[in-house]
ZAFI-676551 format. One line per 10 residues: number of its first residue (from 1); their letters; for each residue x, z, y of N, C-alpha, C. Coordinates in steps of 0.05 Angstrom, whole numbers, m for minus. Layout:
// ZAFI-676551
NUM	a	X Z Y X Z Y X Z Y; ... $
//
This chain:
// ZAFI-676551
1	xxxxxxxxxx	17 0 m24 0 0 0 18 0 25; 5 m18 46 24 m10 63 13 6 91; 40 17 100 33 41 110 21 24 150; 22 8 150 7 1 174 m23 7 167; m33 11 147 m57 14 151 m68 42 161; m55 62 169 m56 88 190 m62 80 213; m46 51 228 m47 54 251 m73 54 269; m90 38 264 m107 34 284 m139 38 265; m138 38 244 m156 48 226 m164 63 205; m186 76 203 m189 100 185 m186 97 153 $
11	xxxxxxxxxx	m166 113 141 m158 113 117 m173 117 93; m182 94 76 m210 105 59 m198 110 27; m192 132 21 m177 126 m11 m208 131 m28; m224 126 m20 m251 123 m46 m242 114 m70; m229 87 m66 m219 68 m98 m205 81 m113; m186 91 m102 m161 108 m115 m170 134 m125; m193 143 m111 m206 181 m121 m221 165 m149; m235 139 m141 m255 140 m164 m237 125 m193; m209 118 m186 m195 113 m216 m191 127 m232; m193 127 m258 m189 152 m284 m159 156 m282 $
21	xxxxxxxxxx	m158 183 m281 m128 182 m282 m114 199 m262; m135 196 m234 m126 209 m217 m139 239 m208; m117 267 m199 m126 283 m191 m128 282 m159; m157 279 m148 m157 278 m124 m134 300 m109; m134 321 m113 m117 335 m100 m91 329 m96; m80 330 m132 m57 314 m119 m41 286 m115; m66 277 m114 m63 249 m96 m60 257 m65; m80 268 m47 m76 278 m23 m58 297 m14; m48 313 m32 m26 324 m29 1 303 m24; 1 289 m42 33 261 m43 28 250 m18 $
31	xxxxxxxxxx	m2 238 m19 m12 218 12 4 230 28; 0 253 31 m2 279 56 34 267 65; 46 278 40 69 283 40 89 261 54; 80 236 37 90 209 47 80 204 81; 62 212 89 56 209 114 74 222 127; 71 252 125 90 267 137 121 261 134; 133 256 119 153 239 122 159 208 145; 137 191 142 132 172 157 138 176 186; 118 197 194 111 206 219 147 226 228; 161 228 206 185 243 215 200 224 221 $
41	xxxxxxxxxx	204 200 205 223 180 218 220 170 235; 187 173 243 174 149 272 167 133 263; 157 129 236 155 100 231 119 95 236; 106 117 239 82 123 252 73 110 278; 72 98 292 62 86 323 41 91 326; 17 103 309 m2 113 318 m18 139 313; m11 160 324 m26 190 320 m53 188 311; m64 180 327 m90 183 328 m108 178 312; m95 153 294 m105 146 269 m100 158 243; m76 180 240 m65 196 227 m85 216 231 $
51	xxxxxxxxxx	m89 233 262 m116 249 255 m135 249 249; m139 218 248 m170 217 242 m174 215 219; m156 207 197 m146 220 165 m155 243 161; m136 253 179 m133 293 161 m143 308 177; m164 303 194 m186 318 200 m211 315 173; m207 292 150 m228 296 133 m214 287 113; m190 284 107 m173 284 80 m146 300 79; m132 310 66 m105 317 60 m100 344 70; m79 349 86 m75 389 94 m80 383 123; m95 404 124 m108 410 150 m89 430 166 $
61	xxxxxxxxxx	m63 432 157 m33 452 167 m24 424 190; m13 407 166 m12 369 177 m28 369 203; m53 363 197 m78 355 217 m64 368 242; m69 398 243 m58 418 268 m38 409 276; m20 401 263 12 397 279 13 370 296; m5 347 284 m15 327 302 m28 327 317; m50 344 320 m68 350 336 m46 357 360; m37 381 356 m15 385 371 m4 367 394; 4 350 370 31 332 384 15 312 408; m7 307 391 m14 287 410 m26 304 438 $
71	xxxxxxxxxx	m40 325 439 m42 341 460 m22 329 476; m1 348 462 27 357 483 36 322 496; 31 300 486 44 279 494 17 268 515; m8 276 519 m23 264 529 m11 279 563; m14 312 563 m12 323 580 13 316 596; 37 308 575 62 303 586 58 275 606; 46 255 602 38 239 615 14 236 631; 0 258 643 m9 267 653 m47 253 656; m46 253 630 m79 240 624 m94 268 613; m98 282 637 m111 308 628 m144 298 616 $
81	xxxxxxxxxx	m154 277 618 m182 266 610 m186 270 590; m156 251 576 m169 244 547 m158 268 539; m137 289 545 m133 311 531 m166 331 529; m171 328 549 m190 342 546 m214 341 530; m214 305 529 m237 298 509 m231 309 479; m208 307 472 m191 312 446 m198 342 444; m195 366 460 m198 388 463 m217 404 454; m249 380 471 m275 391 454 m288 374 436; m263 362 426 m278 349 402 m288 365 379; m304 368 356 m307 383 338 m295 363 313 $
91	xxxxxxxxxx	m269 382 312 m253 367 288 m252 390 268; m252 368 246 m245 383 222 m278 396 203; m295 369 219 m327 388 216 m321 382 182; m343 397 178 m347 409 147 m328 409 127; m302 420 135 m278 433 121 m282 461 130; m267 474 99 m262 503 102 m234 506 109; m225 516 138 m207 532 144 m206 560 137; m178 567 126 m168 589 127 m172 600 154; m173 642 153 m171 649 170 m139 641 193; m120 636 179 m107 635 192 m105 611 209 $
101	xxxxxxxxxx	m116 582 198 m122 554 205 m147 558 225; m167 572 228 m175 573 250 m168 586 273; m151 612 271 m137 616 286 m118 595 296; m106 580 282 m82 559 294 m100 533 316; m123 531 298 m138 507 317 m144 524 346; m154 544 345 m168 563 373 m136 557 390; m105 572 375 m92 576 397 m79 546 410; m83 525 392 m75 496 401 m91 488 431; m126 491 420 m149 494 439 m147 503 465; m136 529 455 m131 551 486 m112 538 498 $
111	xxxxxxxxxx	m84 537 487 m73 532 497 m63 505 518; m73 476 496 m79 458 524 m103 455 541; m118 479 536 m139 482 567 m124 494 588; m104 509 578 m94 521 597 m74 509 609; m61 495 598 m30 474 604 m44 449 611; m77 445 615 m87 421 636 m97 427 657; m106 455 654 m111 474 675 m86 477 700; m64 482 693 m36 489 703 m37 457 719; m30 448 705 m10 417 716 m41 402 733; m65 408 731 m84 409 756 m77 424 783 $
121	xxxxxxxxxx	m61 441 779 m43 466 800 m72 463 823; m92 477 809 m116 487 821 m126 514 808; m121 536 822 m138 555 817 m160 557 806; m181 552 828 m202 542 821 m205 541 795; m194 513 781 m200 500 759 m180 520 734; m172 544 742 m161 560 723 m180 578 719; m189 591 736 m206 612 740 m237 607 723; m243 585 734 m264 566 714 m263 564 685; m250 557 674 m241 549 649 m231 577 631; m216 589 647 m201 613 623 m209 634 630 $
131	xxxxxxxxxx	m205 650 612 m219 683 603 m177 699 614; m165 717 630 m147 726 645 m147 745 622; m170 761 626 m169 790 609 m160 777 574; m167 759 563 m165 753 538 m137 744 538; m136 723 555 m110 724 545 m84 740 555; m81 764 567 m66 781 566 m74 809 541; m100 809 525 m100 823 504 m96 812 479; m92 789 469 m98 772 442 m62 780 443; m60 777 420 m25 773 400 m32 746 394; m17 721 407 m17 705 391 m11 699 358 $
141	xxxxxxxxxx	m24 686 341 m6 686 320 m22 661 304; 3 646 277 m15 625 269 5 601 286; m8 582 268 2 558 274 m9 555 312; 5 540 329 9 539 344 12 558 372; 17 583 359 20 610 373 43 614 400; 64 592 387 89 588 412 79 575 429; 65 555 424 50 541 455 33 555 467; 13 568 456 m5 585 474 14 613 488; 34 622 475 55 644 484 64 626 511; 75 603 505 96 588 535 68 588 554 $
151	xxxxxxxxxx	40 573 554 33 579 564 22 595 580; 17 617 564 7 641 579 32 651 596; 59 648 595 84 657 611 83 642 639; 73 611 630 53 603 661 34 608 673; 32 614 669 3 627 676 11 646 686; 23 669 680 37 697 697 50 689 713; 68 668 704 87 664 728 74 651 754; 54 636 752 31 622 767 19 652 785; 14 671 778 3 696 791 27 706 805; 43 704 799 77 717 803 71 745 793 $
161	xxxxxxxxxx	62 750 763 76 772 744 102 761 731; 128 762 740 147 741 733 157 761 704; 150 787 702 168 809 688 146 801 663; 119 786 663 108 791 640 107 759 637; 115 741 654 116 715 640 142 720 626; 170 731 638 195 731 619 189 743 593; 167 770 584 176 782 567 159 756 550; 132 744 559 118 724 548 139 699 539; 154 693 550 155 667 549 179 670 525; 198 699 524 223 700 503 205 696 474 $
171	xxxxxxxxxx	181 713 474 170 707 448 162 684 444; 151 666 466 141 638 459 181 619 448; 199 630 452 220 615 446 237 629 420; 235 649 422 237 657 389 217 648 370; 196 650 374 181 628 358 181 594 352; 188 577 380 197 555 367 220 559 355; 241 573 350 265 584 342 261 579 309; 247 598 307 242 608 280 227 585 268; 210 570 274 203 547 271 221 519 266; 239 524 280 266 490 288 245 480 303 $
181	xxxxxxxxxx	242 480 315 218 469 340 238 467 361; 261 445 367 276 446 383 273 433 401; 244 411 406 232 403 433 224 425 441; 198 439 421 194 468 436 222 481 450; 232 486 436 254 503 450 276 499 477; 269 468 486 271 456 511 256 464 527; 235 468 527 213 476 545 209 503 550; 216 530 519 212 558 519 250 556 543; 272 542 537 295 554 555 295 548 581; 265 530 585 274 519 610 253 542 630 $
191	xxxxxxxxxx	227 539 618 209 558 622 225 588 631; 248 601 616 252 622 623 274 623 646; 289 597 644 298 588 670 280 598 694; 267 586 685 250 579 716 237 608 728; 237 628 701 230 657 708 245 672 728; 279 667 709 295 680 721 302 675 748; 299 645 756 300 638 785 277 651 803; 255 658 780 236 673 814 244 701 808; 270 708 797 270 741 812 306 736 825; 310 711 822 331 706 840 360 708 824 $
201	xxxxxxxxxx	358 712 796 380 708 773 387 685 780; 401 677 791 411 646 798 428 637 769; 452 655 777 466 661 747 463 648 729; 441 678 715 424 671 689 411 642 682; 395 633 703 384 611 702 397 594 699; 421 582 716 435 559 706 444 568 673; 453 583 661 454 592 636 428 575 614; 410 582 625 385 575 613 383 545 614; 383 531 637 387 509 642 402 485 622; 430 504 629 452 484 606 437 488 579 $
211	xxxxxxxxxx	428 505 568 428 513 541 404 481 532; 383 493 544 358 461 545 371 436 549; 394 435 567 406 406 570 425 399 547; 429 411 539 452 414 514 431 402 484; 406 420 490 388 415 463 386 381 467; 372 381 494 355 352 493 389 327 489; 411 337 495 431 314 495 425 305 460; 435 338 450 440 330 421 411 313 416; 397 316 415 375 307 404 367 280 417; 380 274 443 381 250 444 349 238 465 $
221	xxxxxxxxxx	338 260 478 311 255 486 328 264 522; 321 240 525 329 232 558 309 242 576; 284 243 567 265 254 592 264 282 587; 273 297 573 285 328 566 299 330 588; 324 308 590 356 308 596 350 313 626; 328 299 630 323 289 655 310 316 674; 303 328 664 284 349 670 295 385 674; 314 381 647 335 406 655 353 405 670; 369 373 671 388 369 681 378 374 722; 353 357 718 335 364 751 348 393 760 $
231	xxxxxxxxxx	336 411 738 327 444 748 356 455 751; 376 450 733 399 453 728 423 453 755; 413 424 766 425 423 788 415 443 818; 396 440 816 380 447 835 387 482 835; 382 503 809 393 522 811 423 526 822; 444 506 809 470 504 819 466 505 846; 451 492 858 453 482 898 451 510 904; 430 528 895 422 542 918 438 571 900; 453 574 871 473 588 874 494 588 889; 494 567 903 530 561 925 550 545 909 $
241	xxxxxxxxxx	538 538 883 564 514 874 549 486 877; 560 481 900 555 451 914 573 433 901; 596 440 895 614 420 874 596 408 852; 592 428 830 581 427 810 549 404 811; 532 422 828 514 402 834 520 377 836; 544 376 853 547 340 870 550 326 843; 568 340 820 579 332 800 555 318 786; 550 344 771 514 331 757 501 310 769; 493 310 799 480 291 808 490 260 795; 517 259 805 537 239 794 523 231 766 $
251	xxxxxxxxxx	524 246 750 512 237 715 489 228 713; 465 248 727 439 248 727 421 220 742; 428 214 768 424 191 784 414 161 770; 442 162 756 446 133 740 428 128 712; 419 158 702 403 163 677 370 159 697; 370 175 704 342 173 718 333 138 731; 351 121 737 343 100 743 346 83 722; 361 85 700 361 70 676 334 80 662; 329 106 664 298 105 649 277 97 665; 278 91 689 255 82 717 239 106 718 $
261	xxxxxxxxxx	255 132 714 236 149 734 243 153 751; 226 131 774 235 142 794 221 169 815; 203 181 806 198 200 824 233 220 824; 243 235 794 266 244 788 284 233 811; 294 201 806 313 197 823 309 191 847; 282 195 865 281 196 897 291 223 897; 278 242 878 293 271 880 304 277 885; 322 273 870 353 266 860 373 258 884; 366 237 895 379 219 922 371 245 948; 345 256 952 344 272 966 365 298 963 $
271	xxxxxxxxxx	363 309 944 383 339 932 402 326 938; 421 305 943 439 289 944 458 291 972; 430 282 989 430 279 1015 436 306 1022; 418 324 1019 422 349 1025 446 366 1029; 453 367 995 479 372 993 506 359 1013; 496 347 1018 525 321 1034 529 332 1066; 493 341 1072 491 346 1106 500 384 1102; 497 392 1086 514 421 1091 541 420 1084; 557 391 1077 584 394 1065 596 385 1093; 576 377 1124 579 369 1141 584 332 1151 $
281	xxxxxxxxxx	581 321 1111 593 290 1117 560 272 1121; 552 273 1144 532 269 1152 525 239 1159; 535 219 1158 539 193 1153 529 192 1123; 548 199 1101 542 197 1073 513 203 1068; 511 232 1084 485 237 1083 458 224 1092; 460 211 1107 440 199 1119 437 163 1100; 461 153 1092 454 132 1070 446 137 1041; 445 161 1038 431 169 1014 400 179 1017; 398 193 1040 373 193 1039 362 175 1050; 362 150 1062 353 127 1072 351 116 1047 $
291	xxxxxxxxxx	363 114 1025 360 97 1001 336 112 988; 341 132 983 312 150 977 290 147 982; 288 145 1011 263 134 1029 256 117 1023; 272 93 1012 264 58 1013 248 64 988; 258 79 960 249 78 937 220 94 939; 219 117 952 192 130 966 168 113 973; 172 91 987 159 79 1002 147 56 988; 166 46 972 164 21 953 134 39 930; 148 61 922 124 79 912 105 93 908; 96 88 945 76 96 961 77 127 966 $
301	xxxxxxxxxx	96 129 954 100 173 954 96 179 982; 75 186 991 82 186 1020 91 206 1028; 84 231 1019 89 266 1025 127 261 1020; 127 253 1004 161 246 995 172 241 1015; 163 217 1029 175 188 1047 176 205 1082; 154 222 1077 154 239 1101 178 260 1104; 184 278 1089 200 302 1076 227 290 1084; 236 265 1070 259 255 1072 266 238 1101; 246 231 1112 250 219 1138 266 240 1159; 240 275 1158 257 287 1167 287 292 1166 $
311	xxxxxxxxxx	293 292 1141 323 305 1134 343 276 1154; 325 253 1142 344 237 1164 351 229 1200; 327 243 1197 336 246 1229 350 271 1234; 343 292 1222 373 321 1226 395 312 1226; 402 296 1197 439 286 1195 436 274 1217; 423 246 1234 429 235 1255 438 255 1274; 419 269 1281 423 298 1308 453 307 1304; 453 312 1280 474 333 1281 495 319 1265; 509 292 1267 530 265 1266 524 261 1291; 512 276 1314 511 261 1342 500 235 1346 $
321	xxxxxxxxxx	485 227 1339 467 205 1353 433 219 1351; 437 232 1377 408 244 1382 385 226 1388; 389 201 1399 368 194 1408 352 177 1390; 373 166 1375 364 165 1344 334 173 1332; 358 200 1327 338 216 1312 307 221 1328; 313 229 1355 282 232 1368 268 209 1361; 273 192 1364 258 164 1357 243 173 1335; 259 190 1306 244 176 1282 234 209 1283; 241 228 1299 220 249 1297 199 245 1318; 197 230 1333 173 229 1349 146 208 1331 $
331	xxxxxxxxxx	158 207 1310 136 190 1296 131 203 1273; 142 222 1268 138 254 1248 111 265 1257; 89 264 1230 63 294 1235 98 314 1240; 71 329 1254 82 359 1256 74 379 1236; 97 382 1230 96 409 1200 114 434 1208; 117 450 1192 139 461 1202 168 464 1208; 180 449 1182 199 435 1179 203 411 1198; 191 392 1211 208 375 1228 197 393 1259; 191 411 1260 186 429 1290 212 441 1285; 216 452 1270 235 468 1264 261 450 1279 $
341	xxxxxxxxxx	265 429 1254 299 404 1261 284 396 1286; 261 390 1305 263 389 1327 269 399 1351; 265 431 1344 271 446 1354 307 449 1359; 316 449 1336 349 458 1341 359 425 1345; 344 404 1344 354 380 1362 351 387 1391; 324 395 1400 327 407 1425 351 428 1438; 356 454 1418 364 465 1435 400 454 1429; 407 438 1415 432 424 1422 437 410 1441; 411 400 1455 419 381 1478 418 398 1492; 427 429 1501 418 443 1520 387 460 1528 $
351	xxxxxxxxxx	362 440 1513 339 458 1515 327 473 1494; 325 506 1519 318 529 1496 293 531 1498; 273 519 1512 249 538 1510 223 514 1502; 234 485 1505 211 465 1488 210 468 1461; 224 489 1443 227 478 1408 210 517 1405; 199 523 1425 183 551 1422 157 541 1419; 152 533 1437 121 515 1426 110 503 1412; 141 488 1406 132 463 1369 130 493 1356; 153 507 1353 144 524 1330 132 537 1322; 122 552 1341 93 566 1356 59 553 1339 $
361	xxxxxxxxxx	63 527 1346 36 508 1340 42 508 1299; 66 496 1292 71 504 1270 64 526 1247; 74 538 1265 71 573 1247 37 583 1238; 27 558 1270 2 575 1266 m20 553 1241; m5 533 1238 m27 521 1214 m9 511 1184; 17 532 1188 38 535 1166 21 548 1141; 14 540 1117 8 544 1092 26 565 1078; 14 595 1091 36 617 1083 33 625 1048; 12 615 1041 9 630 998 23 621 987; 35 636 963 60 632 955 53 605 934 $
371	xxxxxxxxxx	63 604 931 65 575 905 85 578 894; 78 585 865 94 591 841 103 564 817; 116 552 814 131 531 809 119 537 776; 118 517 762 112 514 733 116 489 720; 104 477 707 100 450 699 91 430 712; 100 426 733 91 406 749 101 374 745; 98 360 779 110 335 777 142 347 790; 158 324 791 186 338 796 191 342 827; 170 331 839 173 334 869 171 357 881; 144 372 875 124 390 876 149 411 873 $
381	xxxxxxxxxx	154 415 838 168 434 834 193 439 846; 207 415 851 240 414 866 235 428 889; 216 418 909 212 418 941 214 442 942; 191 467 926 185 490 928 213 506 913; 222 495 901 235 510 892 272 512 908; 276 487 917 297 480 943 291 503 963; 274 509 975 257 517 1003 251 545 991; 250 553 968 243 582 963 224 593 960; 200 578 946 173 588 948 163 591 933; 181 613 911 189 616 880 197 641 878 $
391	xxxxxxxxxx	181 657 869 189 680 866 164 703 856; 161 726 848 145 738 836 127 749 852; 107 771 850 91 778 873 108 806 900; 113 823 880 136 836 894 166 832 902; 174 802 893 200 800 915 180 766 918; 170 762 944 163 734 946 193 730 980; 193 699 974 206 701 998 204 659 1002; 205 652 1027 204 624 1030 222 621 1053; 243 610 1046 273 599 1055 263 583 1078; 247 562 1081 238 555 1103 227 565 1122 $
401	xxxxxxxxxx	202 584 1113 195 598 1135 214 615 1147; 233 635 1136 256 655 1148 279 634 1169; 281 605 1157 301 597 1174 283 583 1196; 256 576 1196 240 567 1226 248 594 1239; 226 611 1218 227 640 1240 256 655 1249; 287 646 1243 301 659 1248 315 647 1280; 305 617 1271 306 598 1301 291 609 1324; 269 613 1318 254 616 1330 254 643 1345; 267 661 1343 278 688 1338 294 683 1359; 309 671 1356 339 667 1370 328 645 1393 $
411	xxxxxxxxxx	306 633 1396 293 613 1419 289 634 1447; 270 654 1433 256 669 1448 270 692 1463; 295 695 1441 310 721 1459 323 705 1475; 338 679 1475 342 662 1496 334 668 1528; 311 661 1520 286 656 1542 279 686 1551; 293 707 1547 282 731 1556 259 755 1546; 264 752 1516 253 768 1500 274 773 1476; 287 789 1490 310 798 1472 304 817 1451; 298 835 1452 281 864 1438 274 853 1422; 242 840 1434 230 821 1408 240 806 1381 $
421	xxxxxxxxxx	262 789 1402 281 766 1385 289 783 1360; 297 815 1370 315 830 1353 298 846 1330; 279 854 1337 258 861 1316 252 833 1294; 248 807 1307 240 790 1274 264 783 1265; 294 787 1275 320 780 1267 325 803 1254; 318 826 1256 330 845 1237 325 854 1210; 299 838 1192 304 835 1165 309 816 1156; 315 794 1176 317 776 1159 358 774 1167; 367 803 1176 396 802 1175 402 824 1151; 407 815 1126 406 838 1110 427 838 1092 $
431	xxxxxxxxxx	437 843 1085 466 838 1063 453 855 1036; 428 863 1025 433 870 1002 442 846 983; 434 854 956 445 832 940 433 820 930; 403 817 936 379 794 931 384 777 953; 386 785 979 381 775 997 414 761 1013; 436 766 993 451 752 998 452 727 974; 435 723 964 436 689 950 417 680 963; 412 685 990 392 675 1005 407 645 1016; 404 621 1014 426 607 1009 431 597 1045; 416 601 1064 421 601 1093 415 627 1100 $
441	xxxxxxxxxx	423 651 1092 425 676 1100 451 679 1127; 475 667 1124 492 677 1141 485 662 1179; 461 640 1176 445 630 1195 440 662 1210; 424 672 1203 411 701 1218 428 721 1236; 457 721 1217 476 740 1233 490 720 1253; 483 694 1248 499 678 1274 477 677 1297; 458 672 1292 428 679 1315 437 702 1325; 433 732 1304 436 754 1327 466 763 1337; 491 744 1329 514 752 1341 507 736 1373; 497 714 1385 489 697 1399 474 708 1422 $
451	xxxxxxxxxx	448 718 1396 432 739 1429 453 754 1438; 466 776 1429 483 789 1435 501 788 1454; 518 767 1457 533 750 1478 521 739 1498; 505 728 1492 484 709 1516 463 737 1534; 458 753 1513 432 771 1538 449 796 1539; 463 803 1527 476 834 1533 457 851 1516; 443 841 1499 430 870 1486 442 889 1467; 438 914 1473 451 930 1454 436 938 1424; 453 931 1405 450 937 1373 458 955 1370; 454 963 1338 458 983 1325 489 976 1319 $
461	xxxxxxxxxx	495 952 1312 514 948 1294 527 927 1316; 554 924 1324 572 920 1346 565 886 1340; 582 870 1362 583 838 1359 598 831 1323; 618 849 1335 636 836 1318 628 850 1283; 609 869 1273 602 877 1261 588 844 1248; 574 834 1263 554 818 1252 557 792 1250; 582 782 1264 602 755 1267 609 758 1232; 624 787 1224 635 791 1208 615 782 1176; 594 794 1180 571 785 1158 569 759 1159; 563 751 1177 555 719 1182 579 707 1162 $
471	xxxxxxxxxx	607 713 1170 628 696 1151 630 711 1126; 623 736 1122 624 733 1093 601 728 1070; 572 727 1081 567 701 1069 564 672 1071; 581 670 1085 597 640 1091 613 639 1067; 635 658 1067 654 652 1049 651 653 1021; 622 668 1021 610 675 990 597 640 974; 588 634 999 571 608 997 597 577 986; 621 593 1000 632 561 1005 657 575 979; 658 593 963 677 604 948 678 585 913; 662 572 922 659 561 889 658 526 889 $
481	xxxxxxxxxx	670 519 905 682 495 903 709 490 894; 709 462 885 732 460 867 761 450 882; 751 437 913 777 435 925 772 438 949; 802 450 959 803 460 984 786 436 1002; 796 404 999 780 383 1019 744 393 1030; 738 400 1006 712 399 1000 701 434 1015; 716 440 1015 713 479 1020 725 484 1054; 742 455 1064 744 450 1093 728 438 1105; 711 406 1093 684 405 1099 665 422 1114; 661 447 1088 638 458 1090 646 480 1107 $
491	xxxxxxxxxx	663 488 1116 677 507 1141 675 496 1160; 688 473 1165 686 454 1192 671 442 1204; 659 427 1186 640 404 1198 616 406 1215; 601 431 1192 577 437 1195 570 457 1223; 553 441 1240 558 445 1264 551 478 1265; 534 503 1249 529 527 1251 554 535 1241; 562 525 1216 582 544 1202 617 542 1225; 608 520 1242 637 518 1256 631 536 1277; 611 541 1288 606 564 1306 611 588 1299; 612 600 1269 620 623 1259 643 625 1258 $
501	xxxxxxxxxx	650 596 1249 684 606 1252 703 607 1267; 688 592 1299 703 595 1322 694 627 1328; 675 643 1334 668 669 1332 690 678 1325; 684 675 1296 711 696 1273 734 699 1291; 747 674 1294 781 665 1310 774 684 1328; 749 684 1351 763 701 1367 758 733 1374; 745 739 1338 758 770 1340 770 778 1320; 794 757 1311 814 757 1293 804 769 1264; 781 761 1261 774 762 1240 785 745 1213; 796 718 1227 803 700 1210 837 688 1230 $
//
């Protein structure tokens, strides 16, 4: 027999049950077997016709694991419809499952309602759909128990309980473990990645990172590669190894456009850009993210095409061609982010008190709720997670808002509200040790070394007290590059960090 007849139509062994000779059972048992084999080499091209088999012939263990798969591949490509149709289908009618086989079908069930629920990244449509209380009392267990575990770890992490998605999400990865479920186990290392980054384990997380990029190499699955390697870098950036990042990018870039994803590699080109305009080489920077843009635009991304326009008019501003840049920010909506780079374009040309009002108007229709990063698209998750808007319920913090508001801080004491200036500059000048992987933290102590000089106000803590912070997390930031060229760059170029270090020189700090 040949085995194309799975693909696109339903499998009838009537002839073969009604020959003398044969024990139905274990005939469907071998069937079973030889399938399952099939479906291991790939020689399968069609699921669907495989379930529709062993929802009414062969092992219904089989059935579940397909059911499964095809879930997980619908959602991955983001046809939450037909997952959903698949979801309330009634499969498996008039078979007897084991207790434990109906358990496995419920936690498959649960679980991609909830992982179409998620990647909808609507409340709303979570709150609707799932029972909160149930699934923080049920023990998962049973065939597909690791997927309903990973997702329920989103789901917490989505609330920012980050302490009960980590303890959730280690058991959802010891379980693909124990299984060899080593796609699972791309997803349980990356998942806990992504934990440890909202309590600010930078560390840890790249740890986590490599481990998933390492699985998906061996294994040879590029849109894995593509995905850890994303998060991978991105944790590297905002640990302070900008080398490393630039490095990855280098590998990652050329993979992401050989497979044509391009949402990944506008990403990609953006993190790119980024990195380049804090290494101060702001030329480089501005033809990488212009290439980004083109590919944005070609793919109608518009929220993308907008995001990255800003960044290119900053490198313009600050490579000195201002008028440039005003050009392509005067055709910028106003968000907070280009009020913000408008603002410190303004006050480089000399004006302090027009970039108070952009920011002012900003702040006030700024989208302050936190948004907790999960399974998303790669934009969504990068942007928020670049910018800082990742983190649990008791340490939340958003890197954007602290560096508008630290500008803005330093606008106002300008202009004769010094006191003030010094009250919203003073937590966000903090040296503990959360808040020094704050990755533009040493920004704050160069604001309030500034008021200080410019209005005469008196602090707690002297000029040169706070010059001094400012460079050492400067030096914390720029300590993990691989060559001096690259570690003078990012000292020199960058038009804030060169202000700290003319400071430093002149109270022989350096």
């Amino acid at each position: 027999m040949k085995n194309g007849g799975i693909w696109n139509r339903n499998i009838n062994l009537t002839a073969l049950q009604e020959s003398p000779g044969f024990n139905n059972k274990e005939l469907e048992a071998d069937f079973t077997r030889f399938l399952s084999r099939e479906m291991e080499v790939g020689h399968i091209a069609s699921l669907s016709g495989l379930l529709s088999f062993l929802t009414r012939k062969g092992s219904i263990d089989f059935g579940l694991d397909v059911m499964n798969r095809i879930i997980h591949h619908l959602l991955k490509i983001r046809e939450n419809a037909l997952a959903e149709k698949l979801l309330n289908t009634n499969l498996f009618e008039g078979r007897l499952l084991s207790h434990s086989q109906q358990e496995g079908l419920h936690n498959i069930q649960y679980a991609g309602r909830l992982r179409s629920a998620l990647l909808l990244n609507s409340r709303a449509e979570i709150s609707k759909k799932l029972d909160a209380g149930y699934l923080s009392l049920m023990e998962a267990q049973g065939a597909g128990s690791e997927e309903f575990l990973l997702q329920q770890a989103h789901f917490h992490a989505l609330n920012g309980d980050s302490e009960n998605a980590q303890t959730t999400v280690k058991a959802s990865l010891f379980a693909f473990q124990k299984n060899s479920d080593h796609y699972g186990e791309i997803r349980a290392n990356t998942a806990l990645a992504l934990t440890l980054l909202s309590q600010r384990k930078l560390s840890a997380a790249v740890d986590y990172f490599e481990i998933a990029l390492r699985i998906s190499e061996q294994l040879g699955d590029k849109e894995a590669s593509l995905i850890s390697g994303k998060l991978m870098v991105l944790s590297s950036y905002l640990f302070g190894n900008l080398s490393a990042a630039l490095r990855a990018l280098e590998n990652h870039i050329p993979l992401a456009k050989q497979e044509r994803n391009r949402e990944t590699q506008i990403f990609q080109l953006f993190l790119k850009g980024r990195i380049l305009f804090e290494l101060g080489r702001y030329s480089e920077s501005f033809k990488e993210l212009k290439q980004a843009r083109r590919l944005a635009k070609r793919y109608s991304l518009t929220m993308e095409s907008r995001v990255i326009t800003s960044w290119m008019a900053r490198s313009l501003c600050f490579g000195h061609s201002e008028k440039v840049a005003q050009e392509l920010f005067s055709r910028q909506p106003l968000t907070l982010e280009t009020a913000y780079f408008k603002a410190e374009a303004a006050y480089m040309a000399g004006d302090r008190i027009s970039g108070i009002a952009l920011l002012e108007e900003a702040f006030a229709s700024y989208d302050q709720n936190p948004q907790f990063i999960h399974e998303m698209d790669c934009w969504l998750d990068g942007y928020r997670l670049i910018e800082g808007r990742l983190s649990d319920r008791d340490f939340y913090e958003d890197v954007l808002l602290d560096q508008a508001k630290g500008f803005y801080y330093l606008l106002i004491g300008l202009n004769g509200r010094p006191e003030e200036a010094w009250e919203g500059l003073k937590p966000l000048c903090r040296m503990d040790k959360a808040y020094n992987q704050q990755p533009f933290g040493y920004y704050y102590f160069l604001y309030a070394a500034e008021l200080v000089e410019q209005t005469g106000i008196k602090l707690d803590e002297t000029h040169e007290v706070i010059v001094s912070h400012a460079f050492k997390l400067l030096q914390t930031r720029a300590g993990r590059f691989d060559s001096q060229q690259m570690k003078h760059n990012f000292f020199r170029k960058n038009y804030w960090n060169n202000e700290i270090i003319k400071k430093a020189q002149e109270l022989n700090l350096i």
